[in-house]
C-alpha positions in Angstrom: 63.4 38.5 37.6 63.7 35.2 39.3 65.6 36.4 41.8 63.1 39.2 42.8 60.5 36.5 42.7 62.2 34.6 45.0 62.4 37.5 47.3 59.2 38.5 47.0 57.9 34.5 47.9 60.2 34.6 51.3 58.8 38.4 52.2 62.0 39.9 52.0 61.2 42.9 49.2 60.7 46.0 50.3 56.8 46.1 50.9 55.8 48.9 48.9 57.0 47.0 45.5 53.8 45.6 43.8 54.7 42.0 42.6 54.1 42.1 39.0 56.2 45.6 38.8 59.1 44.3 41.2 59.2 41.5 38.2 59.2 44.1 35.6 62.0 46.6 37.0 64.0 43.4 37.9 63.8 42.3 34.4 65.2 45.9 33.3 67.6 46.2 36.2 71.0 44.5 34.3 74.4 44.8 35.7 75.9 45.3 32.6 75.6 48.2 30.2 75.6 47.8 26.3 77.4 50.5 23.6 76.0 54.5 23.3 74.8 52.8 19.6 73.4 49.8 20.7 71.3 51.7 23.3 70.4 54.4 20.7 68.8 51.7 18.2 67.1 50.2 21.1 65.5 53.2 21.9 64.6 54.4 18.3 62.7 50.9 17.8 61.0 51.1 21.1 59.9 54.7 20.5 58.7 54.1 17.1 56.8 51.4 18.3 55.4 53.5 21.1 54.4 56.7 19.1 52.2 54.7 16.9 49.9 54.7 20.3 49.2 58.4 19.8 45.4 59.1 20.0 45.2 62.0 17.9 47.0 61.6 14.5 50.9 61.2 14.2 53.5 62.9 15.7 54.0 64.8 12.5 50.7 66.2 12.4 51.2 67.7 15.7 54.8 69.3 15.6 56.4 72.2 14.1 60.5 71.8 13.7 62.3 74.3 14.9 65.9 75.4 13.3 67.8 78.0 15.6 71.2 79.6 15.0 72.2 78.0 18.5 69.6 75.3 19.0 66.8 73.0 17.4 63.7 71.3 18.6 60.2 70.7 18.2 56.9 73.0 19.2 53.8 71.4 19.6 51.3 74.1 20.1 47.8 73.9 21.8 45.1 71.3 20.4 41.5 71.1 22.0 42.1 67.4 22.8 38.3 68.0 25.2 35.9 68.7 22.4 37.2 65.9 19.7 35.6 65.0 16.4 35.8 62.0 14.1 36.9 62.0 10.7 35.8 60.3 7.7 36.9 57.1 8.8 36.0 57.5 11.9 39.1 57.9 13.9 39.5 60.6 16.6 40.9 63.9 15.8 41.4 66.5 17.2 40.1 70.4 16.7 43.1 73.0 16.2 41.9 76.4 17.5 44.3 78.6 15.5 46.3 77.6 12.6 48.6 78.7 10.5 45.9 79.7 7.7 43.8 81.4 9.9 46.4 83.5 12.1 49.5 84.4 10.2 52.2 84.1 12.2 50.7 83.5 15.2 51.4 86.2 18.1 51.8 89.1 15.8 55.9 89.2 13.9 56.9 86.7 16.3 56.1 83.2 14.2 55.4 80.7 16.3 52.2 79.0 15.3 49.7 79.2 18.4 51.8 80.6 20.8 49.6 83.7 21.6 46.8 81.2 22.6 48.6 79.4 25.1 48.3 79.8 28.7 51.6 78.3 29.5 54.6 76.9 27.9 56.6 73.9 29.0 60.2 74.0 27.7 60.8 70.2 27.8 64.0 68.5 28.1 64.0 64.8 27.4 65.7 62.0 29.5 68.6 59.9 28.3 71.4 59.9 30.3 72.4 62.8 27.5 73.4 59.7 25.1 70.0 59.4 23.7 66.6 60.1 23.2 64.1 63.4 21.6 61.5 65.3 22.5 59.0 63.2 21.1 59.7 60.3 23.6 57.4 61.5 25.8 54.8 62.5 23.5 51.9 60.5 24.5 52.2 61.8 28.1 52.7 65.8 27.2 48.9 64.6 25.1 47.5 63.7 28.3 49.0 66.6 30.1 47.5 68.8 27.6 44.0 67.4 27.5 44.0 67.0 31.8 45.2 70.9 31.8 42.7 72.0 29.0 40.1 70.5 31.2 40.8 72.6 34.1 40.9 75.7 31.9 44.4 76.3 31.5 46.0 75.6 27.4 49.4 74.6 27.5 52.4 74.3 24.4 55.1 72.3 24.7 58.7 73.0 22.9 60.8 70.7 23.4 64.5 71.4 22.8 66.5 68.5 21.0 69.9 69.1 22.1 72.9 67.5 21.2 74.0 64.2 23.1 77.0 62.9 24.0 79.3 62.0 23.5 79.8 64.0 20.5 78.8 66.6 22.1 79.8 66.6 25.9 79.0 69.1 28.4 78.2 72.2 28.7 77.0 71.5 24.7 73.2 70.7 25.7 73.1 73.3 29.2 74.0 76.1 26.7 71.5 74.9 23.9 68.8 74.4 26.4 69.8 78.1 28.2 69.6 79.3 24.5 66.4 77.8 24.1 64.7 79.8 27.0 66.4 82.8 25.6 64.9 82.9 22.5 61.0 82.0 24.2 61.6 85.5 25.3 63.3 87.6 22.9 62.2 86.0 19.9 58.7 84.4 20.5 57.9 87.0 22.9 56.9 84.8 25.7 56.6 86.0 29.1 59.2 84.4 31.4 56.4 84.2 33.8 54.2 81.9 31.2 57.7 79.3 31.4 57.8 76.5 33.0 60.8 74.0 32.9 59.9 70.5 32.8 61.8 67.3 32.1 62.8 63.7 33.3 65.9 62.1 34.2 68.7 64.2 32.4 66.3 66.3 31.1 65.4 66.8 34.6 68.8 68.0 35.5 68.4 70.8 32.3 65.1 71.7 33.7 66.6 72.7 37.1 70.0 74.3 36.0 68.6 76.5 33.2 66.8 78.3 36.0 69.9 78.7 38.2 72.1 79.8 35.0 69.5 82.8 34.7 69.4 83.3 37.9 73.0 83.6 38.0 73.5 85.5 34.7 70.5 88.4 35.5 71.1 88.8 39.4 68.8 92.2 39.2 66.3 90.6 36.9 64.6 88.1 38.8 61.9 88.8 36.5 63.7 87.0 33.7 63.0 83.7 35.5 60.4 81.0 34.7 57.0 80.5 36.4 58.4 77.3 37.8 60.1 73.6 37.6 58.6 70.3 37.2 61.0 67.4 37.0 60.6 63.4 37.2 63.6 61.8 38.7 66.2 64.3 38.0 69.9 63.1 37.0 72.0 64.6 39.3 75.3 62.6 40.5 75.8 61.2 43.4 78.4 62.5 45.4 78.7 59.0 47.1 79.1 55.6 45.4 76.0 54.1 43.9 75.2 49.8 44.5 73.1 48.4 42.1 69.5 47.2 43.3 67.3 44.5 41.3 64.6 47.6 42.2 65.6 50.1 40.3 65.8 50.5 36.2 69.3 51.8 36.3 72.6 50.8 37.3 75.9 52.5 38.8 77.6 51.2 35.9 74.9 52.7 33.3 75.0 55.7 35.6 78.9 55.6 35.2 79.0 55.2 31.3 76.6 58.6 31.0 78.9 60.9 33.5 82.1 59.6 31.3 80.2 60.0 28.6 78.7 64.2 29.0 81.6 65.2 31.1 84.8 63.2 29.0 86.1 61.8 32.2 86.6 64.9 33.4 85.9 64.0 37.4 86.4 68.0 38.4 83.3 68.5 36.7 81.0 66.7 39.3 81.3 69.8 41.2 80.1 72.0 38.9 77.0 73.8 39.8 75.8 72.8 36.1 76.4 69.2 36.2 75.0 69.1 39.8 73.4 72.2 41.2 73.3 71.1 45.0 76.7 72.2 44.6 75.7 76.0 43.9 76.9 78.5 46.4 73.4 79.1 47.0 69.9 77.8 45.6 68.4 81.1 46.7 66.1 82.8 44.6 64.9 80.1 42.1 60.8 79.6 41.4 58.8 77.1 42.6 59.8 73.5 41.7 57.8 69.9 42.3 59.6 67.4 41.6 58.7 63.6 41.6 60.7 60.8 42.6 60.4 57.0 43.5 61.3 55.4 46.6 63.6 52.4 45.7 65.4 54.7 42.8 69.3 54.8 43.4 69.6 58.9 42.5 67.1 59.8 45.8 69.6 60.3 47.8 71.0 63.3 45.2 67.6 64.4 44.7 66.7 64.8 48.2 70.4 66.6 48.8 69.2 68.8 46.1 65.5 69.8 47.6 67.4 69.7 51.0 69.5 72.6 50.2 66.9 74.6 48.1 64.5 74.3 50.7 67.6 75.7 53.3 68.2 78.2 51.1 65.3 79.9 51.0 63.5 78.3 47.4 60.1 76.6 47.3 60.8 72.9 46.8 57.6 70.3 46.8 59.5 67.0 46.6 57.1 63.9 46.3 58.5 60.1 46.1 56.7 57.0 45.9 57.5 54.5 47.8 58.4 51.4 45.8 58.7 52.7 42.6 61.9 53.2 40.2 63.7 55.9 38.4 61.2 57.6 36.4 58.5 55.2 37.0 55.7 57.6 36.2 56.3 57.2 32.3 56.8 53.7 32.1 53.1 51.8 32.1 54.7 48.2 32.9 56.8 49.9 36.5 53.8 51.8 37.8 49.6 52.0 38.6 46.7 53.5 36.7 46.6 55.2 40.3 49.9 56.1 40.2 50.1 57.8 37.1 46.6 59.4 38.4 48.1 60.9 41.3 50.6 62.8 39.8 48.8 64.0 37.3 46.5 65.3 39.9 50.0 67.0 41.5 51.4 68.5 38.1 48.2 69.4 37.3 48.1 71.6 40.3 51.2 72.7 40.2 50.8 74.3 36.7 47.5 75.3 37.6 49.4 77.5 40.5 51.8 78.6 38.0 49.2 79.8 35.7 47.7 81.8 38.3 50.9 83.7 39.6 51.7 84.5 35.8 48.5 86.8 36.4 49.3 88.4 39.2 
């Protein structure tokens, strides 16, 4: 921190980097990484901590576990977030449109509570360098996202797939839970492929993108099979050169380094894998739509843009935005990014899903 104050005091930060969030990103940007179980009780405290924050009841009175033979996560249906009420106490809450009681099994035999009602359905992959982290980490934002897309008239669910990490489980153990995931929206819940939309951040990013391509890849004569589209926040994909660390972004080479040896077991060969990194496909041809969002100062752009290079090349519809001066996943973290900001891409995934929406009624 002091040294990016320093830096900032002699003009020699990049100009985009707000003072108080150049301190901030500094402050997270270590050069030294701490144990898979350190990090994982740093993150359960935090997100604890944040989840309290939800405006609408706990997480629990939201969420309905899900127990797969191949995979497990967490659905959280549509709520009318737009027309709340208070209860006794006074306290927001807000109105379920369907439940359980009133429609049996929601969308006829298929069981999923709500599903019938919903527009579109995110299938969320969470961020954490695949050591750590749930789908409930980003559960305050998927509550704005659901309220901001209710009020342009489009109902969203979210299920949110809580695969295994690493490195107990190393790769291709959450790719094939995640794939297995998608599969099951169709067959079992009886979701239309066209209704899906992948969406994730960091690592989760890099599921959001790959489950597509594996789809792709598996039902070359059923490109109806596909989701509606791709949303990702700085998406994890390796860097095919070598990484210097930077007091502006909130990750390092070495963090960056413990995560690859941690999903892939050291096994370099595996960076070219089209599932650990899909720039190195054959071909990107074919895929949906995908936006994905990106800050200027993060150290994974340049893998990110070779990514929405090549899609682009190939023939796929890639929107890539970045902020300049922000970090790696900035958009979720209140203390590394603006009100305006966060407004703006709202405003752009709001869109975005709003487009989707109206090509699954073609």
């Amino acid at each position: 921190m002091a040294l990016f104050a320093a830096l900032y005091a002699t003009g020699q930060t990049p100009k985009k980097i707000p003072f108080g969030i150049g301190c901030f990103v500094a402050a997270l940007s270590t050069g030294y990484t701490i144990s898979v179980e350190q990090t994982r009780i740093m993150y359960d405290t935090a997100s604890s901590q944040l989840l309290q924050r939800a405006e609408y009841g706990t997480p629990n009175s939201w969420i309905h576990d899900i127990e797969e033979k191949e995979w497990r996560g967490r659905w959280i249906p549509f709520r009318d977030q737009v027309h709340a009420v208070k209860d006794g106490k006074g306290q927001p809450v807000s109105v379920r449109t369907t439940t359980p009681e009133d429609v049996p099994g929601e969308s006829g035999s298929k069981g999923l509570v709500g599903i019938g009602e919903c527009d579109l359905v995110l299938l969320y992959t969470h961020g954490g360098g695949f050591e750590f982290g749930d789908t409930l980490q980003c559960f305050i934002y998927h509550q704005t996202l659901m309220k901001y897309m209710q009020e342009k008239g489009v109902k969203i669910g979210i299920m949110g797939v809580d695969y295994s990490l690493s490195p107990e489980t190393p790769f291709p153990g959450a790719f094939n839970e995640t794939v297995a995931a998608y599969m099951d929206m169709i067959n079992k819940y009886g979701v239309d492929p066209k209704k899906i939309v992948t969406f994730g951040e960091s690592a989760g990013g890099n599921l959001a993108h790959i489950v597509p391509l594996k789809i792709r890849n598996l039902y070359p004569t059923q490109p109806e099979l596909l989701p509606g589209g791709t949303i990702s926040f700085s998406p994890y994909f390796p860097c095919d050169e070598p990484m210097t660390a930077s007091i502006y972004d909130v990750i390092s080479p070495l963090g960056c380094e413990r995560f690859l040896e941690s999903y892939l077991h050291n096994d370099r060969a595996l960076l070219l894998d089209q599932y650990v990194n899909p720039a190195h496909a054959e071909t990107l041809k074919g895929l949906p739509p995908m936006l994905i969002i990106a800050g200027g100062e993060e150290k994974l752009l340049p893998s990110i843009e070779q990514f929405a290079k090549k899609a682009k090349v190939d023939g796929s519809k890639v929107e890539l935005r970045v902020w300049s001066g922000r970090a790696h996943c900035w958009i979720l973290v209140e203390a590394i990014s603006w009100e305006a900001d966060r407004r703006e891409v709202l405003d752009a995934v709001g869109q975005f899903l709003a487009d989707c929406y109206e090509r699954s009624r073609a």
